[in-house]
N, C-alpha and C positions, 0 to 999 in steps of 0.2 A: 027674408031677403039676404041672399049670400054680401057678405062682407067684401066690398072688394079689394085687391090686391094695389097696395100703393106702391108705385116708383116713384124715383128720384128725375128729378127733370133731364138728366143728360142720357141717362138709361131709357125715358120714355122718348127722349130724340133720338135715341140711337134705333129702336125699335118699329119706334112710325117712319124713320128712314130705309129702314129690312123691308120693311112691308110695303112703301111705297117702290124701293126695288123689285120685290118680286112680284109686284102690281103689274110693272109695266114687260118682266119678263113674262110673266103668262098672256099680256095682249102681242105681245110681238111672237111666241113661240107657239101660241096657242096652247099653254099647260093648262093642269086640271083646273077647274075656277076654286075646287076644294082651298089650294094656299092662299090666295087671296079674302078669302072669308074667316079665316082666323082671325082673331085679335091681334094684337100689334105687338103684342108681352110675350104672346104665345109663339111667331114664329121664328124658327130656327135657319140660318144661313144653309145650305147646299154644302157638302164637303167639298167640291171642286167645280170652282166655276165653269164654266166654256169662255176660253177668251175668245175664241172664231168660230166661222158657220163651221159645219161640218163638209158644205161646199168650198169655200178656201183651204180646209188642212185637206182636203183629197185631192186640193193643184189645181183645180180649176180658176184659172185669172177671170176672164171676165167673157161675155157675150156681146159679139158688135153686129150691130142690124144696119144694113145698107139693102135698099130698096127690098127685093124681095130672098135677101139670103143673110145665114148669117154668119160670121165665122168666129169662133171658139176658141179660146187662148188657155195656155196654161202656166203655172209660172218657172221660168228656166231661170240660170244661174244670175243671182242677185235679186236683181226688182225685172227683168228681161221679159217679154212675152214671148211663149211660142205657139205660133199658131198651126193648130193641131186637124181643127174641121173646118170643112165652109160645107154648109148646109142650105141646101136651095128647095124651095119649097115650090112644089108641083100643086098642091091642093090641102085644102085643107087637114086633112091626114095622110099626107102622100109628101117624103121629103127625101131629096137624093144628098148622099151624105157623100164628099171627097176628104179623106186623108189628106193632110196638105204635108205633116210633118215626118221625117225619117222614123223608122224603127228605133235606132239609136236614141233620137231625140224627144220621143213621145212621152208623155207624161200619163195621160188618160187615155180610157179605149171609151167611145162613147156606144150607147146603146140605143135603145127607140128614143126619136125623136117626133112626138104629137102636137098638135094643134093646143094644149095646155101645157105637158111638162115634157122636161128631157131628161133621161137617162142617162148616166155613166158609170163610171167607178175606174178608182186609181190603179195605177201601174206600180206603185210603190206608198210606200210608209201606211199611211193611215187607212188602217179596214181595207184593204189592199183586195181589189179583187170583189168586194161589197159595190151592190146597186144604190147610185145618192141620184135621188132625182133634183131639179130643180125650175123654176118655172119656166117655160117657154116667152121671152119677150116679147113676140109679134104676137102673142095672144090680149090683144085689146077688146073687150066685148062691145058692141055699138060704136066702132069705132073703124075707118074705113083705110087710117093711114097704118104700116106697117111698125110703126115709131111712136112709143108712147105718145101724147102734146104732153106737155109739159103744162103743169095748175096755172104757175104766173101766165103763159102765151106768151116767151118772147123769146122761143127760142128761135124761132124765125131772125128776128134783132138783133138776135146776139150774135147770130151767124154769119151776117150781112155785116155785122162791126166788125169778126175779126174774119174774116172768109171774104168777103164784098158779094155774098150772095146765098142762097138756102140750098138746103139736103136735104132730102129725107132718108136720113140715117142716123142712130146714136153715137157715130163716132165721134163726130166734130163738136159734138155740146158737151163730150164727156171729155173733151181736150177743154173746151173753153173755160169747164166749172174748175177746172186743174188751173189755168189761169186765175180765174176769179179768186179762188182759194190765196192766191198769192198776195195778191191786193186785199184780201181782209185781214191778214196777216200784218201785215206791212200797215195799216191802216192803225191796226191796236197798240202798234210798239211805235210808232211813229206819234200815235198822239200820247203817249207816257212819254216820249221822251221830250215833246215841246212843252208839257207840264212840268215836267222836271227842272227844266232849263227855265222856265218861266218861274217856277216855284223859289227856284236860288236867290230870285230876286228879293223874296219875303211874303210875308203873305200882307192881305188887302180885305178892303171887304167884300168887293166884286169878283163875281165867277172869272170875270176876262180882265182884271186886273194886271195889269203889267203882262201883258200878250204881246208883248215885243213881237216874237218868230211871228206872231200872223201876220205882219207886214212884212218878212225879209222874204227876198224873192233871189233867184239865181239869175235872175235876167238884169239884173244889177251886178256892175262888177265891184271889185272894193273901194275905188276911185270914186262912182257916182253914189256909194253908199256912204264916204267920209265927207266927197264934198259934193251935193245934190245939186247944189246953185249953178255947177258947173255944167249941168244936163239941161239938154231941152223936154226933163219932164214936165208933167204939169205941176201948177202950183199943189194940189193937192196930195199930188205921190211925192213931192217934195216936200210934204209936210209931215208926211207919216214915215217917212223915211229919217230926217233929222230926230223924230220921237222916237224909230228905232235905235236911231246910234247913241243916243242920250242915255238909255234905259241898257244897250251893250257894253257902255261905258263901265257902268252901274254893274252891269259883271260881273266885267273883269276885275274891278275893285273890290267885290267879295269876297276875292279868291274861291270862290267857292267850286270854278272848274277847277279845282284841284281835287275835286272828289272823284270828278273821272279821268283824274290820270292826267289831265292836261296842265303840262308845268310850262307857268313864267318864265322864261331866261333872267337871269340874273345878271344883268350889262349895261354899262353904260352907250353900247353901240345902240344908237337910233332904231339903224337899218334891223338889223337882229331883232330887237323888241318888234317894231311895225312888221316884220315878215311873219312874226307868231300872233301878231292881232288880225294881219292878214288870212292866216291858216283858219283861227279859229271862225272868222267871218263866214269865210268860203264853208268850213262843216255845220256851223249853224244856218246859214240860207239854203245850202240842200237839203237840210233837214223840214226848212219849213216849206221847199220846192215838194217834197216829194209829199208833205202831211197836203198840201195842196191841190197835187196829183189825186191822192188814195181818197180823202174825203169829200173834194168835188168832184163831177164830173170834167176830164179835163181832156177826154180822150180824145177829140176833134181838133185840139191845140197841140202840133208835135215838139213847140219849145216848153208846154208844160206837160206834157206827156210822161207819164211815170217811165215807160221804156225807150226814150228818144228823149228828153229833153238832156240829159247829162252829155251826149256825143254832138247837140246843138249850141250849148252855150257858150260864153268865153270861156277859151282856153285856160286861163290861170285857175279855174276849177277844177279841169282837170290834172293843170301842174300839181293841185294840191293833194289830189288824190294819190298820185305817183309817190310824193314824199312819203304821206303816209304808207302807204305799203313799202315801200323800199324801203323808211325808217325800220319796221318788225323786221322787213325779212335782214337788213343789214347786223340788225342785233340777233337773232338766230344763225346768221350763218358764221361772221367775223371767227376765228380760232377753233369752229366747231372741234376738229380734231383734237386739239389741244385741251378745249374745255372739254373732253369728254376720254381725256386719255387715259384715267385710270378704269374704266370698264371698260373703251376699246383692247386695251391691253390686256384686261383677261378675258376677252373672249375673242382674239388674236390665239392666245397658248388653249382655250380648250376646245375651239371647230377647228380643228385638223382639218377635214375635206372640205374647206375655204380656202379661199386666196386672200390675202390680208386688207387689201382694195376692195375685195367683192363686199366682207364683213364692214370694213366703213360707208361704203354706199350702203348694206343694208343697214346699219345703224340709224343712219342720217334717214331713210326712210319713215325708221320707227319711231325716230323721235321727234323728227321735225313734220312731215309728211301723215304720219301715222294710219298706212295701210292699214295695219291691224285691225281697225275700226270700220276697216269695207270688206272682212270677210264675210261676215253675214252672222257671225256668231261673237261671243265674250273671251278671248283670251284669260282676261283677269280670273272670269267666273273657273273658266275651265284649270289653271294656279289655284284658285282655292279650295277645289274639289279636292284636291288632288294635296294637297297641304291638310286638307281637313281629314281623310279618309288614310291617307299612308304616312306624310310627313309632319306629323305632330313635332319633334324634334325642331323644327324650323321656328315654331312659334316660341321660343325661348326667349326670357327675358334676356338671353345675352348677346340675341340680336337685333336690341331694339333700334342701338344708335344706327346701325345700317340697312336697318328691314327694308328702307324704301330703294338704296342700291340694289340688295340680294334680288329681292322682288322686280324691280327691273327686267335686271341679268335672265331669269329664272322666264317669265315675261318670253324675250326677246328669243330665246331659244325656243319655245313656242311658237313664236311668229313664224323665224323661219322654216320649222318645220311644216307647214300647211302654207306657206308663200312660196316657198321653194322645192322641198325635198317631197310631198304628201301632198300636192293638191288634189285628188282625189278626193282622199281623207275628208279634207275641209269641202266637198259640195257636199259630202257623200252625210257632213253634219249637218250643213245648213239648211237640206234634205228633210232632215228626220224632225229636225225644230220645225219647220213648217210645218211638217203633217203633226205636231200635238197638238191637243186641244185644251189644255191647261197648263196652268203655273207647276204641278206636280209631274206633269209629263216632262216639263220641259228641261226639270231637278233631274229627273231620271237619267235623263238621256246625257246631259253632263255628266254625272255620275257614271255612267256606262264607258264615255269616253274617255272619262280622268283615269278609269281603271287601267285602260289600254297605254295610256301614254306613261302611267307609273313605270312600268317596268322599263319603258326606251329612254326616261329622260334621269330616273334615279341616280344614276352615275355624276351626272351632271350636274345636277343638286347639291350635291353631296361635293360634289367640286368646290362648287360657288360658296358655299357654305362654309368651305375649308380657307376662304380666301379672302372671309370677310370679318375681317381684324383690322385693328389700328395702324400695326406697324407694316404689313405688307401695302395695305392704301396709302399709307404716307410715303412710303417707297417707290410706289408706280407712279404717286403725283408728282416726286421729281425727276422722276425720269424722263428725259427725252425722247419725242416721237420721232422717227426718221420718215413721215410721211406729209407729204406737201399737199396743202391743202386745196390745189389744182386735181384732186382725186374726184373732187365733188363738182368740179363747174360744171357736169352735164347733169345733176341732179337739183343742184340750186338752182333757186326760185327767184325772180326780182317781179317787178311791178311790170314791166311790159310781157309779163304771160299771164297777165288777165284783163279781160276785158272790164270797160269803165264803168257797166251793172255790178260787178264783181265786187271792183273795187269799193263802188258805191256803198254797198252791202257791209263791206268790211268797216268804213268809215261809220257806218251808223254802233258798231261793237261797242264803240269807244264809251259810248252812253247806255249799255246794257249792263248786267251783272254775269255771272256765271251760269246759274241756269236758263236767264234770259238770251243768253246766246247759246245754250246749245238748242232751246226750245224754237228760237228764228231759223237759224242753220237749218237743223233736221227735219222741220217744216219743208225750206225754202229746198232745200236737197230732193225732197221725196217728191214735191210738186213737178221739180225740171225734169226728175228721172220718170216720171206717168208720159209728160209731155212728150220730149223724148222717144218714149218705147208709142206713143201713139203716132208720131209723125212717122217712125220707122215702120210701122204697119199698114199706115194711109197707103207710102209707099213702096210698098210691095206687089211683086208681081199677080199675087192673088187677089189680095184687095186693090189694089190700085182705084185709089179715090184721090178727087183735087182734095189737095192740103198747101194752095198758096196763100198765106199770111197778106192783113194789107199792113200797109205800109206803119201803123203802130205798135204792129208787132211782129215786124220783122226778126228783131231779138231773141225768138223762140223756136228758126230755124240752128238756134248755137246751142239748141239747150242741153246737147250730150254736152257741151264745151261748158258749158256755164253750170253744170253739175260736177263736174270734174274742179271748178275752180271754186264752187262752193266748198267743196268738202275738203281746199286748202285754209278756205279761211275760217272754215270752222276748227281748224286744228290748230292755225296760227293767233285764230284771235283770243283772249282771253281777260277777265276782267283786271282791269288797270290799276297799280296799287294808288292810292292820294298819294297830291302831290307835295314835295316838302316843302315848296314857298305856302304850301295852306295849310302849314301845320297849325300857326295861331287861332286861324278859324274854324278847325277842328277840333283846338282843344275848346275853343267858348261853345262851340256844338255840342263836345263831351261832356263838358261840365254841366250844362244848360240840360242836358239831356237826364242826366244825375238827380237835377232838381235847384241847381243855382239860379238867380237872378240871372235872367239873360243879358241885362241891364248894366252887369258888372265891366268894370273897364278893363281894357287889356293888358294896364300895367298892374291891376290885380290878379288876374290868373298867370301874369310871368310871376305874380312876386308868390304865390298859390304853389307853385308849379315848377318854381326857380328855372326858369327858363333861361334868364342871363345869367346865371351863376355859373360858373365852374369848378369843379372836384370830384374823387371819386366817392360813391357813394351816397350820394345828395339828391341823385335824383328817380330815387324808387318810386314817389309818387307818379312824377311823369311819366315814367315807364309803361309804371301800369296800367296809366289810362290810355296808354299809346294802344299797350299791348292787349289789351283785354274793351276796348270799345271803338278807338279809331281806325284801328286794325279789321274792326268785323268786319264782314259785309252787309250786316243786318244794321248796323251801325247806319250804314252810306246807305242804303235804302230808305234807311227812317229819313235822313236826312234830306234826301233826292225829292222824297213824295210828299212830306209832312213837316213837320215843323219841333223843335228839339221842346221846346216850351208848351208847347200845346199836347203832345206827345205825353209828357212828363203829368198834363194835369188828366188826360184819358185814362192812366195807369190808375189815378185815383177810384175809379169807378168799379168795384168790386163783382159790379155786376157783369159789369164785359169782361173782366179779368177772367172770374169764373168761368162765363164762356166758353171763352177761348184756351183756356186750362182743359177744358173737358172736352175739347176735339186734339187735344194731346195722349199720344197710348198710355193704359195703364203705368207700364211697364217702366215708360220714359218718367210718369209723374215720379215712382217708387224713387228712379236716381236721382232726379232735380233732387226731392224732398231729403233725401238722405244728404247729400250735396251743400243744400242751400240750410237748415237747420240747422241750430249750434246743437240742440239737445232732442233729436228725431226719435218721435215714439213708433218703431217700424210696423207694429202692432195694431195703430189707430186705423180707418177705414181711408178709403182712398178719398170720400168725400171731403172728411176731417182735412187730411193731407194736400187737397189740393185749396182748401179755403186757408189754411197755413200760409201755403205759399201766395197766395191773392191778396192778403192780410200782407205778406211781405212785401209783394209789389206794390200795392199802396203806399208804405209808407217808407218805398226808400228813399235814401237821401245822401247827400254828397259827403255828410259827416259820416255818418257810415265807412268811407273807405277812404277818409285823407289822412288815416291814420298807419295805413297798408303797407309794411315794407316789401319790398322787392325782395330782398335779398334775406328772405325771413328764415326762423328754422324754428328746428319744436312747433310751442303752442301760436308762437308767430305766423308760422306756415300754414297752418291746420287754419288758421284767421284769414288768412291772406287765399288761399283756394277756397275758403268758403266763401269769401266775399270776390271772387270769380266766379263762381258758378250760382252767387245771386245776380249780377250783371249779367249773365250767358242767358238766365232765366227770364229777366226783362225786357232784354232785347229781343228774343226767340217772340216773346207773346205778342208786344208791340206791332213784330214785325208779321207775325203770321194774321195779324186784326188787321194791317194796312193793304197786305198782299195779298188777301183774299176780299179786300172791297174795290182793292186795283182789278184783283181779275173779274169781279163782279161787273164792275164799270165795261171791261173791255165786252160784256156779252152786247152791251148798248150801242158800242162801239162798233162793234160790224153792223148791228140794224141799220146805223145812223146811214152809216158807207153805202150798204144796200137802198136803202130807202136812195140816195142820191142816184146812184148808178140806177135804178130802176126806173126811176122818175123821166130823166134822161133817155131810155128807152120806149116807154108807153108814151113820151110824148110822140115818138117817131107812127105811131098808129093808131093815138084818140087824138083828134081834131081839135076836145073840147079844152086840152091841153095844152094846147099850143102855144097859147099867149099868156100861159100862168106861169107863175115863179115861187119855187119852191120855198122860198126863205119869208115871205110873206106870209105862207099857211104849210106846216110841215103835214095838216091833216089833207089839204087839195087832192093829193093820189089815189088813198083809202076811199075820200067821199065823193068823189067823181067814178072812181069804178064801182061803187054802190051803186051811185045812181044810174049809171048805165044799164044795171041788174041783166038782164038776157042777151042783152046787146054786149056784154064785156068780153074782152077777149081772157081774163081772170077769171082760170074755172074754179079758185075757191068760194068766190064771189056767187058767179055765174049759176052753180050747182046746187048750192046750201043755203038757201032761202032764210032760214034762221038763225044760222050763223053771221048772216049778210045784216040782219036788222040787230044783231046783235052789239056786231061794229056800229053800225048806226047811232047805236044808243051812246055808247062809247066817244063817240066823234062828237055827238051834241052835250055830251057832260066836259066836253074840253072849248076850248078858246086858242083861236093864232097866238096871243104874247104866253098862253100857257106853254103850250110846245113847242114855241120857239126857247121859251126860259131854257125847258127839260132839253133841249138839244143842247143847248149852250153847258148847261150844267154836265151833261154828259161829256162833253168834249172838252171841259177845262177841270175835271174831275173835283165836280165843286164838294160832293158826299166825301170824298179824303180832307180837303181843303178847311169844311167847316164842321168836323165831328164832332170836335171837343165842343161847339157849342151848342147842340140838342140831342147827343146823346147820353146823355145824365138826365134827359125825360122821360127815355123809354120804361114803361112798365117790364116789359117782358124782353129780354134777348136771348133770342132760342136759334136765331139762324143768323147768318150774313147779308142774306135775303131781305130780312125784315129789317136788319141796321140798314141798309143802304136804303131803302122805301121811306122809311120813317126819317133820317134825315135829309135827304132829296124831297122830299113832299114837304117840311118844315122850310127849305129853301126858296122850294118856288112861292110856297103861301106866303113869305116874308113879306109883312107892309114896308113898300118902300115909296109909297105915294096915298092918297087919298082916295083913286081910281082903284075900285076892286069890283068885280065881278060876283056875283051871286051866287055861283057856283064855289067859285074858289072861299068865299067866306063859308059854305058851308061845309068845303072839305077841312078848312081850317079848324072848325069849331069840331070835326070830327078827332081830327089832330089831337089837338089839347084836352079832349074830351077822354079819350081811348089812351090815350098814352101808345098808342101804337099805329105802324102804315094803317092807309085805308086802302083796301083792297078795290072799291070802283073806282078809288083817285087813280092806281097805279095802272086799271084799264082806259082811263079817260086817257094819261100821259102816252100810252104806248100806244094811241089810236092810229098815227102816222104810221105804225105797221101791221095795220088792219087788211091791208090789204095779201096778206102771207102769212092767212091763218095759221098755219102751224108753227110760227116765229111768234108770233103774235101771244100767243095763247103759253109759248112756253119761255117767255120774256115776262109774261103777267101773272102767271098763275105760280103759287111757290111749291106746289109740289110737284111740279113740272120742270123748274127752273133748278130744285133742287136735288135730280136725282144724284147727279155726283156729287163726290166725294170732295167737299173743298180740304184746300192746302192744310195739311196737318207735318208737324214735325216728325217725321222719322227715324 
């Protein structure tokens, strides 16, 4: 018997993950079954992936079926559709084809179009001139309508909620799921950020512990919320309400809004304080308005309406909204000139064929506004081609202190080249990006165009580069500008040029991080601009279909407006530094986070930390923890979602360290380890090397670095950045373990949304549903279109006989207070909330998958009474038994989305769940 080949546990995760990848690339692509029947050791990645079909990089947008015709888009400048064919269908292989679109404007020339597939091929870039077929949509076999139905059946429902009546054409459903898209979105960041805000509070032992926001409502103003007795509520919304202001109280006394940005006034004026308790009231009850909106059903109610309740309620909500925005844009615009006079100034003396006013208005574009990010392509990317390949010179150590001005400057003359002088140029790229079909294409094709731009902007360069010294920047910075800052008021921005969804939007920033706003934004951007280009094609002279909105979503006739004002406050918003009245409870979070007693008093970490002391010199300690942990953002993440103490004893667990070390690249481990080591053997294996650093994380400690000076040199230094980049190291892992069971939870998080919003639907068309409540039994939906079997209008149900008893089985291994726990748990993200206490049981931590099952399954089985179910004790005893999830408990929990098998199955099953790529450091 051959010997077999042993791997290392991360190497055989990394492989059964290859392979479960190219599992599902060969059922979707139909490849040879050969790569699939390899071993899992044995298969090799693809040298260049396919990021797109080969039908999108050829320009084909999309195909829209209206009764018996179809018309053919393709994609024009930006995200734009142009529609190219309408094809009307005579008989079964008999189809009369009109050109709709100019010569000029065509993208594709289509070819046969058959009762299966349709032919074409591009006018430009990709295989240009090549025949790409793709499938014919009205080709439905047994089936009589011209429009797919759709597995759930409701799109009929869906139609009639936002249309007030049905189609049969794919255009309107494929507007609605562009909706719906928006509200699962808004649904995941919206319940992170009531956990967050609920989280500040402390932790509990209860999933819904201190759930303040689920009682605040917008329909309250601050008046009925401060003093309730004064309302003719009832006794009992006057009772949950006094429990909210109790627990708001509770707060603002933690300072802990000071994580996001939101700072105390410092005054003895009444007014002044109450106006900022005022503010912050008003952005916590739309937060809990809208978590409200997104996770029930709320659409029939237009003052809780996610797109109408905001332009419904009192006014001083909206006053609030105004401050906030007019606050950023007042601080972006106040002195712009002046704050930006020493780069206006040299690039005043080096664009000659500018006018001095034209160069400020485009300035203020590019830095406040920031077009450059709607050209459709990377400026930055297209600078460092071009630095990389001809301008090596530039990368000099002796222009470190200004690299971020040159690169600006360098930048900005960029811009205006393809905003102004070349736009051509810039479709003629955004062109070519589209038609590649890989990450290697895509290098290329930058590269092709850095080379071009080398020789027109070298000069320029070389300018900038001549300019960027000490003593000519401190020259220009006292120079006077002779330009009046009335150059910009037709370009500046204030809060009455966006609407109050906008605003809305913006106001929720304040509680995101950095990538969490650019990930909302360009979501929320891409959705209005689908919307948008479909309302514009409804109405058109060719298609010409009803596209009146009823009255909930009125909203989505502005969506060119509401895209345009997206992509302002995706520019302007940006994560909020803490605030300085919470510095003291930052630094008991840093230290706590470190490994102190959380328990310690406050006049110990000033006397720790010399907080009250004065001198130079004396306070390098504080610096450092200023500079190097309250500072991160990985910091204010931990501390938003999780807890500084509990955090600190998770790190103990060598086993999740490891982990989560080992979804870190090579490459990145090599510099931590070099980095974080006093005496690195570069030599040892990466294995070695990364159990070093796990060995580290466990056992750091606060003595460790209260010995660090700031201001260190020599051996001091060489101390003082290593013990930076063991903190950089702690917090990276912490945070990458938390934010990828955050993002795990959010997959639960749109089912939950779904399951409501659908519930709410099927009751409009099963009878037997009518008088049920979903909060009673989250399984009711799943087990009632079971039972219907032939009779459902759920054709996953309806079709699949086995898969139909298979839910079955599932629904009767679960229990109502089971799935309602798993709901609750899901929604108050109780798997982050109580890690540190069952995961130090898991046998095996191989995925994110199994950590979040295995502590979520420990939660719900938790004896919290003497009443326990029979089932549930034997999933428990499976628990404790295995050391790991149970894989039929995680199908019992996920029964309530039985009814959408293919959500179902890839919520439940982990090599389904797990094809992506979770959160790795970069």
């Amino acid at each position: 018997m051959a010997k077999k080949n042993k791997m290392k546990p991360r190497e055989l995760r990394e492989a059964q993950k290859k392979a479960r990848q190219l599992k599902a690339a060969e059922i979707n692509n139909n490849a040879a079954p050969a790569i699939a029947a390899m071993p899992a050791a044995q298969v090799i990645a693809p040298a260049a992936e396919k990021k797109k079909s080969s039908v999108k990089a050829a320009g084909m947008k999309s195909i829209l079926v209206s009764e018996n015709k179809m018309y053919i888009t393709s994609f024009g400048k930006g995200n734009s559709a142009v529609l190219e064919y309408e094809v009307d269908k005579v008989d079964n292989n008999n189809y009369n084809k009109t050109q709709l679109s100019s010569k000029d404007n065509s993208n594709i020339e289509l070819g046969d179009v058959n009762e299966v597939n349709i032919t074409f091929s591009s006018k430009h870039g990709f295989e240009s001139g090549v025949e790409i077929n793709t499938s014919n949509p009205t080709h439905r076999s047994g089936e009589s309508s011209p429009v797919r139905w759709d597995m759930l059946g409701l799109k009929s429902e869906l139609e009639k909620r936002f249309f007030g009546k049905t189609f049969d054409d794919n255009i309107h459903i494929q507007l609605i799921y562009n909706i719906l898209d928006i509200e699962k979105i808004l649904a995941v960041y919206v319940t992170n950020i009531v956990y967050a805000l609920n989280n500040m509070l402390g932790i509990k032992g209860s999933e819904s512990y201190d759930d303040f926001m689920g009682y605040l409502s917008a329909r309250n103003t601050y008046e009925v919320f401060t003093h309730p007795d004064k309302s003719n509520l009832s006794d009992k919304v006057k009772g949950n309400i006094k429990k909210s202001l109790s627990k708001f109280n509770d707060l603002l006394k933690t300072k802990r809004l000071g994580y996001f940005g939101l700072e105390e006034p410092k005054t003895k004026d009444t007014r002044v304080s109450q106006a900022y308790k005022k503010r912050v009231y008003h952005m916590l009850a739309i937060v809990g308005q809208i978590r409200q909106s997104v996770f029930h059903d709320k659409s029939s109610k237009l003052d809780e309406d996610l797109y109408s309740f905001i332009d419904i309620i009192d006014s001083e909500y909206r006053e609030t909204l105004d401050y906030l925005v007019d606050e950023r844009f007042d601080s972006i615009n106040k002195g712009f000139i002046q704050g930006n006079k020493v780069n206006i100034s040299l690039l005043i003396d080096m664009m000659k064929g500018y006018e001095a006013d034209d160069i400020i208005r485009l300035y203020y574009d590019f830095i406040v506004l920031k077009s450059q990010k709607n050209l459709g392509f990377s400026i930055k990317k297209l600078r460092e081609k071009m630095l990389d390949e001809y301008g090596f010179r530039f990368k000099d150590k002796q222009y470190d202190s200004v690299r971020s001005k040159m690169y600006k400057l360098m930048d900005f003359l960029l811009f205006c080249n393809y905003y102004r002088n070349d736009v051509v140029a810039g479709e003629a790229l955004v062109r070519k990006l589209r038609f590649s079909m890989t990450d290697d294409e895509k290098e290329g094709i930058y590269a092709d165009e850095a080379s071009k731009l080398w020789g027109k902007f070298r000069n320029d360069f070389e300018n900038i580069a001549d300019h960027m010294n000490g003593d000519v920047i401190k020259e220009l910075g006292k120079a006077d500008m002779d330009f009046d800052e009335k150059i910009l008021d037709s370009e500046k921005k204030n809060a009455s040029d966006l609407l109050y969804f906008s605003k809305m939007i913006y106001m929720l920033t304040y509680f995101l991080d950095g990538k969490e706003i650019n990930d909302l934004l360009t979501t929320l951007i891409s959705k209005f601009d689908n919307i948008k280009e479909f309302l514009k094609i409804m109405k058109s002279s060719a298609v010409n279909v009803e596209c009146e909105l009823t009255a909930g979503y009125k909203l989505f006739n502005d969506s060119q407006r509401i895209t345009n004002e997206l992509f302002i406050v995706k520019n302007i918003a940006s994560m909020r530094k803490p605030a300085a009245s919470a510095k003291l409870t930052m630094f008991r979070d840093a230290l706590t986070i470190l490994g102190i007693d959380d328990k310690i008093t406050d006049d110990r970490i000033s006397e720790i930390l010399k907080l009250k002391e004065k001198g130079k010199g004396i306070h390098g300690l504080r610096n450092f923890i200023t500079n190097n942990v309250i500072e991160s953002s990985r910091f204010v993440y931990l501390i938003k979602y999780a807890n500084a103490q509990k955090i600190r004893k998770v790190a103990e667990n060598e086993k999740v360290v490891m982990f989560v070390l080992g979804g870190i690249p090579d490459t990145q481990i090599e510099r931590y380890y070099k980095s974080c080591v006093e005496f690195p053997d570069m030599n040892s294996s990466l294995e070695v090397k990364r159990s070093e650093l796990a060995r580290m994380i466990k056992n750091i400690s606060f003595d460790d670095f209260k010995n660090v000076k700031q201001q260190a040199k020599g051996r001091e230094n060489v101390a003082k950045e290593r013990a930076k980049a063991v903190i950089g190291l702690y917090l990276t892992v912490m945070y990458l373990l938390v934010k990828n069971l955050v993002n795990v939870n959010a997959r639960y998080v749109i089912a939950i949304h779904c399951l409501e919003r659908d519930f709410g639907l099927y009751k409009e068309i099963i009878p037997e549903l009518a008088s049920k409540n979903l909060k009673n039994d989250y399984r009711i939906l799943s087990q009632t279109l079971c039972e219907l079997c032939d009779k459902s209008p759920n054709l996953f149900l309806k079709k699949n006989e086995r898969l139909r008893k298979c839910v079955e089985v599932d629904i009767n291994n679960a229990d109502s207070s089971m799935t309602r726990k798993y709901r609750n748990c899901i929604a108050h993200l109780t798997v982050v909330r109580e890690l540190k206490e069952y995961i130090g049981d898991i046998r095996t931590v191989d995925s994110y998958f199994s950590i979040y099952h295995y502590v979520m399954q420990r939660c719900i089985t938790k004896r919290e009474d003497d009443k326990k179910q029979e089932e549930k004790i034997k999933f428990e005893d499976d628990l404790l038994k295995n050391h790991g999830y149970t894989k039929d408990f995680v199908k019992a929990l996920n029964s309530p989305f039985g009814y959408n098998i293919p959500r179902f199955k890839n919520l439940s099953i982990e090599q389904l769940f797990d094809r992506n790529e979770y959160l790795t450091e970069k």
